[in-house]
C-alpha positions in Angstrom: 61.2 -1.5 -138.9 62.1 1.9 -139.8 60.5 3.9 -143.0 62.2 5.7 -145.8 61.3 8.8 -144.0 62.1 8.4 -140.8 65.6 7.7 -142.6 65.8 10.9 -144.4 64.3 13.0 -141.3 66.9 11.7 -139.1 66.0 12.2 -135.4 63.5 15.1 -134.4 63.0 16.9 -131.5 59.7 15.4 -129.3 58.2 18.7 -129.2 58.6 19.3 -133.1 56.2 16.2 -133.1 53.9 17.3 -131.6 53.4 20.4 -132.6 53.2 18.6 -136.1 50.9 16.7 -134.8 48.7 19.1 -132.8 48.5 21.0 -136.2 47.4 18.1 -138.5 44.6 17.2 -135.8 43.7 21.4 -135.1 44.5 20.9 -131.3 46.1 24.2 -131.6 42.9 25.9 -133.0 40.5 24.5 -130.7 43.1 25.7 -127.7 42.6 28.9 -128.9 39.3 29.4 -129.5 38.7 28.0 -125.8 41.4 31.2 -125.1 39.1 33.4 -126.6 36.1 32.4 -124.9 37.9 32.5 -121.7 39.2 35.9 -122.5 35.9 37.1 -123.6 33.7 35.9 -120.4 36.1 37.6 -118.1 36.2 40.9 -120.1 32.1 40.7 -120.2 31.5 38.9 -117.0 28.6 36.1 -116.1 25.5 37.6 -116.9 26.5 38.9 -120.6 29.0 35.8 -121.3 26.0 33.4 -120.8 24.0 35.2 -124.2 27.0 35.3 -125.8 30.2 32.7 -127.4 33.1 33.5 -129.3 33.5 32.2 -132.9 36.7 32.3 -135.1 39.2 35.0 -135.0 40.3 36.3 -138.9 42.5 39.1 -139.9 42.4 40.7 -136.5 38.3 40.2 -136.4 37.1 38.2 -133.7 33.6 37.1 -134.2 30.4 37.3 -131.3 27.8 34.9 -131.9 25.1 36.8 -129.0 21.8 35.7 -128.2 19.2 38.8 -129.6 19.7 42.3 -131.6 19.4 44.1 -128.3 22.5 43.0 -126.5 24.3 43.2 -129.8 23.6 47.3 -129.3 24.8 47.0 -125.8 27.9 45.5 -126.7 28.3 48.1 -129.4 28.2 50.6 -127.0 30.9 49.2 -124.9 33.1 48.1 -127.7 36.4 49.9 -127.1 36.2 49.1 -123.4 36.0 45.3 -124.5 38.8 45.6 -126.6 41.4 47.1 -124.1 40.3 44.5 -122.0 40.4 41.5 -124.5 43.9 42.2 -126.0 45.1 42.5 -122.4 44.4 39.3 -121.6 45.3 38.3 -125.5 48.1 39.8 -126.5 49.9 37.8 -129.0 46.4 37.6 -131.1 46.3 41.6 -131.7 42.4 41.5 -131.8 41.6 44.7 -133.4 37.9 44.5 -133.7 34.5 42.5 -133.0 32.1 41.3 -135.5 29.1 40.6 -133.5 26.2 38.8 -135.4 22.9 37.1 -133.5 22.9 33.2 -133.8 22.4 29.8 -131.3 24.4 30.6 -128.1 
């Protein structure tokens, strides 16, 4: 049984499909946002990745989510460094900055 608009669509590519449907169910958003936190631990390493998780990435701004005030000053401090080293490893998303903001880790 075929529907009106699988008439009108005619035949589609498989991958157009699912990258329709990866879009409808944000499967592409939560693969990225595993990219950033990937991206992020490496560029900080173990012992400052476990205080810290990435949140969403708008307009360039990626946000921190970091366990205390303190470590938010640290990272501060090594901002630019952690931004060569981010956008290395993430090109295509052309990070340009970090908001970092103290929350649950």
């Amino acid at each position: 049984m075929t529907t009106r608009n699988s008439k009108s669509r005619g035949a589609q590519p498989i991958g157009d499909i699912l990258a329709e449907l990866m879009a409808r169910k944000g499967f592409a958003r939560a693969r990225g946002e595993e990219a950033y936190q990937a991206a992020w631990q490496e560029a900080v390493g173990e012992p400052v990745a476990q205080y810290t998780r990435t949140g969403k990435l708008r307009r360039g701004l990626l946000e921190i989510i970091v366990a205390n005030s303190m470590l938010i000053q640290e990272l501060t401090f090594q901002k630019v460094g952690l931004l060569k080293s981010i956008n290395q490893k993430l090109p295509d998303e052309k990070i340009r900055d970090f908001r970092f903001k103290v929350g649950p880790v």
